[in-house]
Kinemage of the C-alpha trace (Angstrom):
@kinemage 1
@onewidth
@group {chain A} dominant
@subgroup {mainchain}
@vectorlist {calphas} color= white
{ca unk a 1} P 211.011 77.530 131.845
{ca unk a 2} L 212.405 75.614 134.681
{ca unk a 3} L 216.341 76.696 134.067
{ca unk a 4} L 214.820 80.416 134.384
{ca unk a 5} L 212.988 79.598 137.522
{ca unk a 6} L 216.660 77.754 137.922
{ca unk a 7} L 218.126 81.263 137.428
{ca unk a 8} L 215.405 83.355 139.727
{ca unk a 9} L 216.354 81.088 142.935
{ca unk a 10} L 219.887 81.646 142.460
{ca unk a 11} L 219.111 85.331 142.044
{ca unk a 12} L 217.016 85.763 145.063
{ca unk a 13} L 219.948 84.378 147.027
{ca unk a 14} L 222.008 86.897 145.945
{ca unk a 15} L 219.647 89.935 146.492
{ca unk a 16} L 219.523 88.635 150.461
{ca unk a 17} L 222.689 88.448 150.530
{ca unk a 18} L 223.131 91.589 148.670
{ca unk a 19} L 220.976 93.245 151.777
{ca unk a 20} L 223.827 92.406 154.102
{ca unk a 21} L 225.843 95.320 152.449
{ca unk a 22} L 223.446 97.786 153.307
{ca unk a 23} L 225.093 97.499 156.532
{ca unk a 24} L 228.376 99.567 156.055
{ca unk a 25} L 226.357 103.091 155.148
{ca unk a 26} L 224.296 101.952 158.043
{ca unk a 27} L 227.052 101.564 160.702
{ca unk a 28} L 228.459 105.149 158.763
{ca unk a 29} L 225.839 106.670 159.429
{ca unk a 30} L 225.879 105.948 162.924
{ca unk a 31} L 229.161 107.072 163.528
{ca unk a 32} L 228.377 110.375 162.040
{ca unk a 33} L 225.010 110.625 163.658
{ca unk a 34} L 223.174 111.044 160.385
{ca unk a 35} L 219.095 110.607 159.595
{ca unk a 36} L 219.822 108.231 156.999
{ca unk a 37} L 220.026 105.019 159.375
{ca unk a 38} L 216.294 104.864 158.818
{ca unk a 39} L 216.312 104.676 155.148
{ca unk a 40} L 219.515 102.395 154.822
{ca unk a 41} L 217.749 99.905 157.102
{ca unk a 42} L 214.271 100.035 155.444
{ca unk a 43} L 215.908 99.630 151.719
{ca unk a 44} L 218.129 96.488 153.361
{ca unk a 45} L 214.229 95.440 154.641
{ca unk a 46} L 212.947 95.394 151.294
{ca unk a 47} L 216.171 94.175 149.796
{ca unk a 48} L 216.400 91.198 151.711
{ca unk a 49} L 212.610 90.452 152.018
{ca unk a 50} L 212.622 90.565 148.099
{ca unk a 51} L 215.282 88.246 147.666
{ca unk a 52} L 214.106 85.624 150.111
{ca unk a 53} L 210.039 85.788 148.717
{ca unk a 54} L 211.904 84.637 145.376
{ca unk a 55} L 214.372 82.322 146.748
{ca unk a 56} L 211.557 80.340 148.817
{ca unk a 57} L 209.114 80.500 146.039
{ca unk a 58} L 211.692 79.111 143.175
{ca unk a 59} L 212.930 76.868 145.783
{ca unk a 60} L 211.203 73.826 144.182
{ca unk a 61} L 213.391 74.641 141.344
{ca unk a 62} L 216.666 74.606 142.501
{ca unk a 63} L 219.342 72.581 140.422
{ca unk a 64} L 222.895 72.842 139.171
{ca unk a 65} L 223.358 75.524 136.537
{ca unk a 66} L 223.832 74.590 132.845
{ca unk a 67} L 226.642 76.946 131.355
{ca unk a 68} L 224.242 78.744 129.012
{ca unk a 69} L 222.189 79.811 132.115
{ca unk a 70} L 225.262 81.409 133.692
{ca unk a 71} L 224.885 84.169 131.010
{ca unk a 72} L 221.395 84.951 131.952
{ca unk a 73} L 222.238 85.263 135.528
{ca unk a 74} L 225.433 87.277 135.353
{ca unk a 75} L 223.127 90.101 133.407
{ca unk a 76} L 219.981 89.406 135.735
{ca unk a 77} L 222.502 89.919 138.643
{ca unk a 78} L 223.866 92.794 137.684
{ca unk a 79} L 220.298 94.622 136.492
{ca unk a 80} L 218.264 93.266 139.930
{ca unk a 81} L 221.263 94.003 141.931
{ca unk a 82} L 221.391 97.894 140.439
{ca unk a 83} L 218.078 98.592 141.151
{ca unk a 84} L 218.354 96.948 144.628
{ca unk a 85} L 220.904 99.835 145.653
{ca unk a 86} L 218.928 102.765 144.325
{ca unk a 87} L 216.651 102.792 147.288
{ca unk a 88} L 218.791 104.876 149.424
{ca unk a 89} L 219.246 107.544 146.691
{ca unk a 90} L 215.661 107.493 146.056
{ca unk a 91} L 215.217 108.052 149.283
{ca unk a 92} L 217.844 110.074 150.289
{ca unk a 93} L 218.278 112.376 147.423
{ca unk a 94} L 216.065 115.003 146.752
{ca unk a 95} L 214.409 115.640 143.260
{ca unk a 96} L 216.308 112.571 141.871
{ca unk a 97} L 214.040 110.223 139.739
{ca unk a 98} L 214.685 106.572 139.190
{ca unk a 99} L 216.818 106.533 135.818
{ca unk a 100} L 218.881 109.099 137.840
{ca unk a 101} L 219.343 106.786 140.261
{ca unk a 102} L 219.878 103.948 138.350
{ca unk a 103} L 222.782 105.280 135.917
{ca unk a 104} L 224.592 106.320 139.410
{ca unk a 105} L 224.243 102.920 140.745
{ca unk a 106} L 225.024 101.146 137.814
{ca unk a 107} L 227.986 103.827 137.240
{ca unk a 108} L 229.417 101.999 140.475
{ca unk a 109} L 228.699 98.693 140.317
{ca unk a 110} L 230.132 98.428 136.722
{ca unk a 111} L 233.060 101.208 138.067
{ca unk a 112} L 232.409 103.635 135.401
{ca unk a 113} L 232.648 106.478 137.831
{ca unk a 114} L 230.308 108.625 135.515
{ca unk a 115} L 227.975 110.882 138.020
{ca unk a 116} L 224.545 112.891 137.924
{ca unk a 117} L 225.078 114.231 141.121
{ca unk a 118} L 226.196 117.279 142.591
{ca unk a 119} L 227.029 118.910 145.739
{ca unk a 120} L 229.236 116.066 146.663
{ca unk a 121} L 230.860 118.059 148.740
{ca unk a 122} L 227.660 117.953 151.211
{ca unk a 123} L 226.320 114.733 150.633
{ca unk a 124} L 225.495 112.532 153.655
{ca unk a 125} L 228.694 110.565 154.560
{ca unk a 126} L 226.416 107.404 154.490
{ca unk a 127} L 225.178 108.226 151.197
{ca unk a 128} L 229.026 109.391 149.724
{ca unk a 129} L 230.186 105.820 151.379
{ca unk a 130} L 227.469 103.823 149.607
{ca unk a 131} L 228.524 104.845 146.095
{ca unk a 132} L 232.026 103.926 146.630
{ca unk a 133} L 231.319 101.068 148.256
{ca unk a 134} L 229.295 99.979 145.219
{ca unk a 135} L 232.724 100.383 143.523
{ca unk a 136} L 234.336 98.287 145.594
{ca unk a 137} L 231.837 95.392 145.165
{ca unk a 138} L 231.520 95.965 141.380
{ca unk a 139} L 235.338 95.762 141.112
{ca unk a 140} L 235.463 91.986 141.910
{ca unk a 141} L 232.375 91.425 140.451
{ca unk a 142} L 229.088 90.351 142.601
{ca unk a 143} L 229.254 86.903 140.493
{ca unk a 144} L 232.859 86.206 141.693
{ca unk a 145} L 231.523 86.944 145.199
{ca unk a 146} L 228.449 84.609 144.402
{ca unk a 147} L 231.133 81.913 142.953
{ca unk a 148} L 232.749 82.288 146.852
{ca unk a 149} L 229.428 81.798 148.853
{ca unk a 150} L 226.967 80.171 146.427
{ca unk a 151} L 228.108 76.481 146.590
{ca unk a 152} L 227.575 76.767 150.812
{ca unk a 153} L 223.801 76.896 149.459
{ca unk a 154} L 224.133 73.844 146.538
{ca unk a 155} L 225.011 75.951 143.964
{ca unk a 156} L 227.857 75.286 141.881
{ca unk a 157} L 229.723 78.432 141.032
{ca unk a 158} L 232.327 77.002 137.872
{ca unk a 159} L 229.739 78.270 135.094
{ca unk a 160} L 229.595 81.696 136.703
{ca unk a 161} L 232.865 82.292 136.501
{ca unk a 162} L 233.370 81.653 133.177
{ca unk a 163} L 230.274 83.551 132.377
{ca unk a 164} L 231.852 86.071 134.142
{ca unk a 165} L 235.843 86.405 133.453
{ca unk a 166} L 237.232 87.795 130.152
{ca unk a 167} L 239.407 86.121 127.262
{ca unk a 168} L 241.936 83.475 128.999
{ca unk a 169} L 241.822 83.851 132.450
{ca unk a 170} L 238.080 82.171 132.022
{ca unk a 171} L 240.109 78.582 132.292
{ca unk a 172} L 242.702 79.954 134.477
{ca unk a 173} L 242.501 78.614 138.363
{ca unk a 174} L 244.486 79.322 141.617
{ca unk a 175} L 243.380 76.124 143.219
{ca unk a 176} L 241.649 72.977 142.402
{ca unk a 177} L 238.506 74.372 143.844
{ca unk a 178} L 236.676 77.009 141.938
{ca unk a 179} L 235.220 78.758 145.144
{ca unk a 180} L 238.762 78.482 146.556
{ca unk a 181} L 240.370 81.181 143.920
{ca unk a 182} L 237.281 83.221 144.516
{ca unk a 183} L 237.967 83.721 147.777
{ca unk a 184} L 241.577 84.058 147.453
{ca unk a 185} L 241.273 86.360 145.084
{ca unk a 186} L 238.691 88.188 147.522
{ca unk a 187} L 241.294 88.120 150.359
{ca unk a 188} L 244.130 89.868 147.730
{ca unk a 189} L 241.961 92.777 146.695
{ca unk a 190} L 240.552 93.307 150.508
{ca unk a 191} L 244.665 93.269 151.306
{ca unk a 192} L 245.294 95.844 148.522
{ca unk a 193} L 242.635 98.143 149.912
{ca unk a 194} L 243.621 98.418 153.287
{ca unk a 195} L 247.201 98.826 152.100
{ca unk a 196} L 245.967 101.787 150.434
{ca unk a 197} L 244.048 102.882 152.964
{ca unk a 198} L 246.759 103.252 155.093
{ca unk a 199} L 248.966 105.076 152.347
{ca unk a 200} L 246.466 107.874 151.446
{ca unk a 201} L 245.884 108.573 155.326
{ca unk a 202} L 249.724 109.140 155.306
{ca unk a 203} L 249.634 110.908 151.891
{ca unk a 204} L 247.233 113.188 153.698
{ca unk a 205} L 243.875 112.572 153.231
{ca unk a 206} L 241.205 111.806 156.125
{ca unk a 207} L 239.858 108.360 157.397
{ca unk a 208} L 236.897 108.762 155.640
{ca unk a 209} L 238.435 110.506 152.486
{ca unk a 210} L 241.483 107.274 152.365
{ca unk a 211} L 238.713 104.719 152.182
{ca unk a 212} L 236.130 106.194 150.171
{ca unk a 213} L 239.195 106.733 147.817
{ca unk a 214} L 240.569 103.249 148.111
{ca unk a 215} L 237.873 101.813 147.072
{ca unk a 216} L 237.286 103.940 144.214
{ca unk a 217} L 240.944 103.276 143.076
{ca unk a 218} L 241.476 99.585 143.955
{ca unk a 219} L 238.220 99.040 141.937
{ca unk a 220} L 239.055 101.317 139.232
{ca unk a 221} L 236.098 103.220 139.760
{ca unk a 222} L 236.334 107.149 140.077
{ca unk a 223} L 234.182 108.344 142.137
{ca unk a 224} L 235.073 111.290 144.754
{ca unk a 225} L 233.648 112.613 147.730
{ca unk a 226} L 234.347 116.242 146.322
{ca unk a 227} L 232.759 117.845 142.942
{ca unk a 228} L 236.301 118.417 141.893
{ca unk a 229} L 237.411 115.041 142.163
{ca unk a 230} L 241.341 114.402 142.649
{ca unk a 231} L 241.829 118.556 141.949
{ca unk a 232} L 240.238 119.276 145.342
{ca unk a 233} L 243.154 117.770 147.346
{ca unk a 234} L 246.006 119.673 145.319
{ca unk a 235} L 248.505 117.107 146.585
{ca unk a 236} L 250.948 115.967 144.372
{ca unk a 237} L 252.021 113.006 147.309
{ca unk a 238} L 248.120 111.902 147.128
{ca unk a 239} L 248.379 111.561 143.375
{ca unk a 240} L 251.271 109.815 143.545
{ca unk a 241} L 249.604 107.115 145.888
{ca unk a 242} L 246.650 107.159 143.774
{ca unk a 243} L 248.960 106.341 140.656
{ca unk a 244} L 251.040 103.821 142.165
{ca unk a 245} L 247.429 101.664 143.295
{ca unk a 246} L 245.834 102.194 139.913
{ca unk a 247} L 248.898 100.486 138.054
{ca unk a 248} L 249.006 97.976 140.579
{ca unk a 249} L 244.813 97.653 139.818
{ca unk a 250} L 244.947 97.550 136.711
{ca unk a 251} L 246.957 94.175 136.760
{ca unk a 252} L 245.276 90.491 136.802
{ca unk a 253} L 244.627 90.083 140.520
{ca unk a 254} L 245.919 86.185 140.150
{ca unk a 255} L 249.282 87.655 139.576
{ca unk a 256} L 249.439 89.894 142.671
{ca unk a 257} L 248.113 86.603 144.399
{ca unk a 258} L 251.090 84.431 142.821
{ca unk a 259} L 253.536 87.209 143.454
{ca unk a 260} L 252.577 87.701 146.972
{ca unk a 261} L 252.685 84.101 147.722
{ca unk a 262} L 255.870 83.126 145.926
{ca unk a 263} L 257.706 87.098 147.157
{ca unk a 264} L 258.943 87.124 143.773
{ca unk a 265} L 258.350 90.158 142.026
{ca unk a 266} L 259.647 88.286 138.809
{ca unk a 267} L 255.855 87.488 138.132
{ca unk a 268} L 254.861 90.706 137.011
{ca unk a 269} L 258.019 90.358 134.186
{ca unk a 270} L 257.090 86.890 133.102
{ca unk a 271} L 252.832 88.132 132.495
{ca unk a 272} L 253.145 89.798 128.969
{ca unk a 273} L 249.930 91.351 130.029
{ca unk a 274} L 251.638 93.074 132.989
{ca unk a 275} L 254.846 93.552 131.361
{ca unk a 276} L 252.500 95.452 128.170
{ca unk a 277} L 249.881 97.627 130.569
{ca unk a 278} L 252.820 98.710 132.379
{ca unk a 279} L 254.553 99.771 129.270
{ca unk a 280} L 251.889 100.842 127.464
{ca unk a 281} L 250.709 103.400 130.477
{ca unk a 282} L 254.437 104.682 130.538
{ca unk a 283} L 254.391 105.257 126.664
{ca unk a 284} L 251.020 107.404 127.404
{ca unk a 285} L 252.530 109.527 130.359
{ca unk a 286} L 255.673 110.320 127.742
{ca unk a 287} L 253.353 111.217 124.775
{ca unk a 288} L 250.774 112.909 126.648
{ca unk a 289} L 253.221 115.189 129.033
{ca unk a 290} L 255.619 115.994 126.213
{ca unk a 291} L 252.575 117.543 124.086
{ca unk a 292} L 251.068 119.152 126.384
{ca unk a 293} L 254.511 121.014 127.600
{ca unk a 294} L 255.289 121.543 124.255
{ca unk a 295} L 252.130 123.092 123.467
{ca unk a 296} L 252.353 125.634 126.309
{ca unk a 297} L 249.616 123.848 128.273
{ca unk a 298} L 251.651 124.558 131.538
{ca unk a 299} L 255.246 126.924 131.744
{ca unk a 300} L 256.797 124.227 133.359
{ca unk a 301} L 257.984 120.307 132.319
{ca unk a 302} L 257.146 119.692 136.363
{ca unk a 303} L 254.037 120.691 136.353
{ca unk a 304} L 253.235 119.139 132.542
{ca unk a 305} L 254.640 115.412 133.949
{ca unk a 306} L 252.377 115.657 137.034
{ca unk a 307} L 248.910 116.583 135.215
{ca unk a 308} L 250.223 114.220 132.330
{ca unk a 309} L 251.284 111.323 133.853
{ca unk a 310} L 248.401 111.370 136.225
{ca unk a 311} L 245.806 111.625 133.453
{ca unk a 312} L 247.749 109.052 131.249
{ca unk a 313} L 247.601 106.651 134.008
{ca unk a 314} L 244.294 107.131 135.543
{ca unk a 315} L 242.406 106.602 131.999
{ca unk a 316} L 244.432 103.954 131.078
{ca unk a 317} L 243.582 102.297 134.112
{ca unk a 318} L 239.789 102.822 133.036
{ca unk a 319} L 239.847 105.177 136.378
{ca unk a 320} L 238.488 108.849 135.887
{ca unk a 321} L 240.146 110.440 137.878
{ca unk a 322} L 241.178 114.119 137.442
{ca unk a 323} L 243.387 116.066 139.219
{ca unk a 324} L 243.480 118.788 136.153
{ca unk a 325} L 240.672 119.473 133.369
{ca unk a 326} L 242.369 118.062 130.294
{ca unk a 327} L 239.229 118.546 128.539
{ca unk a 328} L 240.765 121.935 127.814
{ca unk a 329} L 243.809 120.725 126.465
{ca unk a 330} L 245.021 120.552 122.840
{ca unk a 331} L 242.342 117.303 121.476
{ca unk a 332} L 245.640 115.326 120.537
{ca unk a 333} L 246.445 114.822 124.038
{ca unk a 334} L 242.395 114.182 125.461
{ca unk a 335} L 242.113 111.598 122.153
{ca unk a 336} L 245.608 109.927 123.245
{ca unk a 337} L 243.717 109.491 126.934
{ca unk a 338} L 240.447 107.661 125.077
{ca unk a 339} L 242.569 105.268 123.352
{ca unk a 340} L 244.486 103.984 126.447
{ca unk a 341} L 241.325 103.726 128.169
{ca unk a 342} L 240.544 101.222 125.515
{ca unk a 343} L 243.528 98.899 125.254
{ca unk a 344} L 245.356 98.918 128.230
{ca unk a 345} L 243.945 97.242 131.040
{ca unk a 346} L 244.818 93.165 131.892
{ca unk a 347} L 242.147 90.308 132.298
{ca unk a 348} L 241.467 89.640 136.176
{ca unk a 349} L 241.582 92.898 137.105
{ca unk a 350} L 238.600 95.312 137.662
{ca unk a 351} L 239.452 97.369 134.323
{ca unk a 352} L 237.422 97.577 131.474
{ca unk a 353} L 237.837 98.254 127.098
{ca unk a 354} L 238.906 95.542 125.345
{ca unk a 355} L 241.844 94.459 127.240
{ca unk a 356} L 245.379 93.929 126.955
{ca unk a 357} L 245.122 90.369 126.586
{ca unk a 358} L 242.614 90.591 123.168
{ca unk a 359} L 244.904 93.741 121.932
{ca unk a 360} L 247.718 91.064 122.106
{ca unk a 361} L 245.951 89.076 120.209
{ca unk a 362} L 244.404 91.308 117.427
{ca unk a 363} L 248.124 92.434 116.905
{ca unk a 364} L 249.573 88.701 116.695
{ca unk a 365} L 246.867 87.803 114.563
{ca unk a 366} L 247.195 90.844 112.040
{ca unk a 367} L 250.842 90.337 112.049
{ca unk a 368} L 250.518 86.165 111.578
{ca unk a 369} L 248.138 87.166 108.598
{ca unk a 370} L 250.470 89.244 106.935
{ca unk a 371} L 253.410 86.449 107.226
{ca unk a 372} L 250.999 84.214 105.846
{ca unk a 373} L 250.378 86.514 102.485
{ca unk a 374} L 254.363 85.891 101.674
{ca unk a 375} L 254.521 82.183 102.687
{ca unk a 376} L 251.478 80.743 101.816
{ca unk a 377} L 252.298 77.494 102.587
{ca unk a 378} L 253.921 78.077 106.358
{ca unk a 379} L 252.160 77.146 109.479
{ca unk a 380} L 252.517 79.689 112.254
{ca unk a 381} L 251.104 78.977 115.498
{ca unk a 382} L 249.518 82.374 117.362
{ca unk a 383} L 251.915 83.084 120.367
{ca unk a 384} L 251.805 85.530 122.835
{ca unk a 385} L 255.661 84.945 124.321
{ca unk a 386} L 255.957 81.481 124.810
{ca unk a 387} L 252.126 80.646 125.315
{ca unk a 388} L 250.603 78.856 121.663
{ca unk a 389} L 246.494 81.194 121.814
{ca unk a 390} L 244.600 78.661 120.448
{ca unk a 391} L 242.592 79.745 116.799
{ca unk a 392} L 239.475 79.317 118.377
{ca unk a 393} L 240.472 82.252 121.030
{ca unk a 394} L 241.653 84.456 118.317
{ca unk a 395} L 238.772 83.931 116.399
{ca unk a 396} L 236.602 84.826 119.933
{ca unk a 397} L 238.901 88.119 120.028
{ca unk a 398} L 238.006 88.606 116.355
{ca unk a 399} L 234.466 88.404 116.851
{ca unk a 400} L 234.608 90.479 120.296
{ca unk a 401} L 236.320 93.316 118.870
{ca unk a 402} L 233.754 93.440 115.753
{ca unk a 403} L 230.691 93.588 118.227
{ca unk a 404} L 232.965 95.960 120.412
{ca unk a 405} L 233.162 98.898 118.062
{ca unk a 406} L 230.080 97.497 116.237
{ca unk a 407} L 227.875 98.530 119.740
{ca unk a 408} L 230.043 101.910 119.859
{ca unk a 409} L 228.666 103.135 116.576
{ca unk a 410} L 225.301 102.146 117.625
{ca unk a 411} L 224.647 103.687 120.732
{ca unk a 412} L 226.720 107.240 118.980
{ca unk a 413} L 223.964 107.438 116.555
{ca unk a 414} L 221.816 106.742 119.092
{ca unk a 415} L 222.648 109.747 121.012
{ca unk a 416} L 223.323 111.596 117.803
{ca unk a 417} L 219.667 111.367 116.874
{ca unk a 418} L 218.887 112.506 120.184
{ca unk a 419} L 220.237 115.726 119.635
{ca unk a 420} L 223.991 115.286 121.376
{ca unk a 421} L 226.432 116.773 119.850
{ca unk a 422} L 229.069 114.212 118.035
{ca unk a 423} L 231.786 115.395 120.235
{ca unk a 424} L 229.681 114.490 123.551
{ca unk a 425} L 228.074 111.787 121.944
{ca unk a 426} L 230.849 109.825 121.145
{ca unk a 427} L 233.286 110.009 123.934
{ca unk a 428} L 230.470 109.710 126.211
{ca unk a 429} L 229.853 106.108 124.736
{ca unk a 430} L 233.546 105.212 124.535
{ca unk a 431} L 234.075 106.067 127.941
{ca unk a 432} L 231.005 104.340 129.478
{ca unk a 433} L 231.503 101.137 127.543
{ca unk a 434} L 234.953 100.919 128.393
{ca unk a 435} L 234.039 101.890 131.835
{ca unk a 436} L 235.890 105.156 132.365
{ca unk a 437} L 233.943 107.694 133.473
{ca unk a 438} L 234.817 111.298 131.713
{ca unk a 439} L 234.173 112.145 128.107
{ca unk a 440} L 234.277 115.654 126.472
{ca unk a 441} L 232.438 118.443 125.086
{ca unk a 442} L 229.709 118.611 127.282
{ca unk a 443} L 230.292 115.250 129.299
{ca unk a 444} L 233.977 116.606 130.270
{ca unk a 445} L 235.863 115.822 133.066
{ca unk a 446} L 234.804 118.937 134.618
{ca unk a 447} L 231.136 118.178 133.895
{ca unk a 448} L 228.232 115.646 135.383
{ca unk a 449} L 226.063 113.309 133.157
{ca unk a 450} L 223.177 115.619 134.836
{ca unk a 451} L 222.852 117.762 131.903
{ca unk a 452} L 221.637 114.427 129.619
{ca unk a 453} L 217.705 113.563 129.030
{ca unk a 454} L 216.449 110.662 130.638
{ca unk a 455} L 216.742 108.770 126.914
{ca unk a 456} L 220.433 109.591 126.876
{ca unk a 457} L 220.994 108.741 130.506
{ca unk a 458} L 219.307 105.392 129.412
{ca unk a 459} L 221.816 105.191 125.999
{ca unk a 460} L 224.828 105.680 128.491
{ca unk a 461} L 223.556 102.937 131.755
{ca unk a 462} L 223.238 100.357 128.273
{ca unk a 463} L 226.983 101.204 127.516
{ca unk a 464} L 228.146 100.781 130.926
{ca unk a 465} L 226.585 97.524 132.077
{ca unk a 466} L 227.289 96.034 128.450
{ca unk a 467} L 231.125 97.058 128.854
{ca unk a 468} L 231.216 95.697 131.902
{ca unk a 469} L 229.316 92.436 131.726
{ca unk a 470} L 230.764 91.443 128.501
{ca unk a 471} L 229.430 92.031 125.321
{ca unk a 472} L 229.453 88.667 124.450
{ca unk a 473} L 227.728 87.705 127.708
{ca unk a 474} L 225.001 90.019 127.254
{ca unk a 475} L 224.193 90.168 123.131
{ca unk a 476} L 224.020 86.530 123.213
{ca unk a 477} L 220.769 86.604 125.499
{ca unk a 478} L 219.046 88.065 122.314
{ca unk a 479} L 219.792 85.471 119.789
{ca unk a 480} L 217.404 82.713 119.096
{ca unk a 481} L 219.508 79.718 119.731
{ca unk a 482} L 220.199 80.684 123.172
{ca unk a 483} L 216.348 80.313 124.199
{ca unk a 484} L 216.066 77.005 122.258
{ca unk a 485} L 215.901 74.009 124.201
């Protein structure tokens, strides 16, 4: 009882701080001379009033965090934090009811980039910047922000972290100092986002378009300001931008840091996750623009390579975004898209699936197993280029990817039974576990999660935060052993 009451203070910091970010709609709003000042302010009120009732009243409580309670506050954070930032949709948003709400702010925060709204178009700019900006802090993760600020309160941040960050980069550090790489790594992705900024405003777009944008892409997330997403622009140079910062996103944000640091671009070639997301995304923008030009999808190779290579890239990336409907293309090329969403993406970055890093693995492992079937009697260490993966992280991988597709099948029958058709149903799941946004059939990139029932809607916010927490992070709050003393 006392490490939960442990947990609550720690979590009532972080809703008051959480408050603070109200504070960008609000000063959007007041630019643009919009109503919705009053309702930003007043959910920031209740926010941060909320948070500091439980931080004073678990106060008593405070004390250093064991490892195991890291886990209940990464998936506490994420849940209290989600429901925190539906108040100005609620609010805002007419005839749109709290699971609504929820799956749209969860959609952010976790960067899925799935939406139940419509009319985005003529949304409120305050309202249109508050989703993206949800993006942008869901991309780092609110617990890596929390690693960053929680220690100036007593609160060591280490188990967090680790809670927090996928496969190897959990031991990985910058800097001696835990809170030091958070906010380095803080200061790298704020970089990156103005640098983009400043690239779509030249590729075209406007101020308010380039940043809603770049936060959508430096996060990975997908959301647009416009129904039709990426289409509405109908500028290859904008795509083009948008492709170059989704690579560059979808790559461990420690490299960029060492890169930048050392100017030696010779980093990205020496990270075998790098060196395979990079390759892997250029294998998918081959395959998928070859079919689809070969199929007749579009008269010209031009046009196929820029629809192709766009979509190949932003689903690897775990982006959504769509500059063409390829839900209307042959299924070969649409199924091609779901798989890279799954495998591509490195640790450290804001991506999501199963990442590059365990893929390495599962294929080293399968491969080590078959060597082992001729010689018997050889020892073979599990390497991944020079690096020795020690058998207790490929047996973590093994186990990850079991639960993985094990909680995919689940949640498919789930919506199966709920009268979804298999199609809908089960690209819907993959995409919101792995964090991408668009399915097909019904869910299509051309579509809004509107059209699901409020059970369904539930089904796909489950997928989403459990994709993006970490399975392992979350499913292990529901075995016994974790509640024992």
């Amino acid at each position: 009882m006392r490490s939960l009451l442990a947990v609550l203070h720690v979590l009532g910091a972080l809703l008051a701080l959480f408050a603070l970010y109200f504070l960008l709609p609000v000063i959007t709003a007041l630019v643009y001379r919009e109503r919705a000042v009053v309702e930003f302010l007043l959910a920031a009120g209740i926010t941060l009033a909320t948070g500091a009732l439980l931080w004073l009243a678990t106060r008593p409580f405070r004390s250093e965090l064991k490892p195991r309670d890291a886990y209940l506050l990464v998936t506490l954070g994420w849940l209290v934090i989600g429901a925190a930032a539906t108040l100005p949709l609620l609010m805002q948003v007419p005839g749109l009811s709290f699971t609504g709400a929820f799956f749209e702010t969860m959609s952010g925060l976790t960067t899925t980039g799935a939406t139940v709204l419509s009319g985005l178009d003529a949304l409120p700019h305050a309202i249109n910047l508050w989703r993206h900006a949800l993006h942008w802090l869901g991309g780092m993760g609110i617990i890596v922000l929390a690693v960053a600020v929680l220690p100036l309160l007593g609160v060591g941040g280490m188990q967090m972290y680790r809670s927090e960050a996928p496969g190897a980069v959990k031991d990985a550090k910058l800097t001696p100092r835990i809170t030091e790489t958070a906010r380095i790594l803080w200061f790298v992705y704020a970089g990156i986002t103005a640098v983009c900024v400043v690239a779509l405003m030249l590729a075209g777009m406007s101020p308010f378009d380039a940043i809603c944008h770049a936060f959508s892409v430096v996060s990975l997330g997908g959301f647009s300001t416009h129904d039709a997403n990426i289409a509405w622009f109908a500028s290859p140079r904008i795509e083009f931008v948008l492709m170059l910062f989704m690579m560059l996103a979808a790559v461990n944000f420690a490299s960029h840091f060492v890169a930048i640091r050392r100017g030696d671009l010779s980093v990205y070639r020496r990270d075998p996750e790098a060196r395979w997301t990079w390759l892997a995304m250029l294998a998918g923008v081959v395959i998928v623009s070859v079919f689809i030009w070969s199929a007749g999808t579009y008269a010209s190779f031009g046009a196929a390579l820029r629809h192709g290579a766009f979509a190949a890239i932003s689903m690897a990336s775990t982006t959504g975004f769509v500059s063409a409907d390829f839900g209307a293309w042959p299924v070969f090329a649409p199924i091609v898209l779901l798989f890279l969403s799954s495998v591509c993406c490195s640790t450290g970055s804001p991506g999501g699936g199963i990442k590059m890093f365990r893929s390495l693995v599962l294929v080293k492992q399968s491969l080590r197993e078959m060597f082992t079937l001729v010689h018997p009697q050889a020892v073979r260490p599990l390497k991944i280029d020079s690096g020795v993966v020690p058998n207790r992280v490929a047996w973590s991988v093994l186990a990850f990817i079991f639960l993985y597709f094990s909680l995919i099948m689940v949640l498919i029958f789930a919506l199966l039974a709920s009268g979804l058709d298999f199609v809908s149903a089960a690209t819907a799941v993959i995409a919101c576990v792995n964090n991408t946004g668009p399915g097909l059939g019904a869910l299509g990139p051309t579509h809004s999660y509107a059209a699901l029932t409020d059970f369904q809607t539930w089904v796909c916010t489950v997928a989403m935060i459990v994709g993006r927490v970490e399975i392992l992070t979350v499913l292990v709050l529901f075995t016994p052993a974790f509640w024992r003393k």
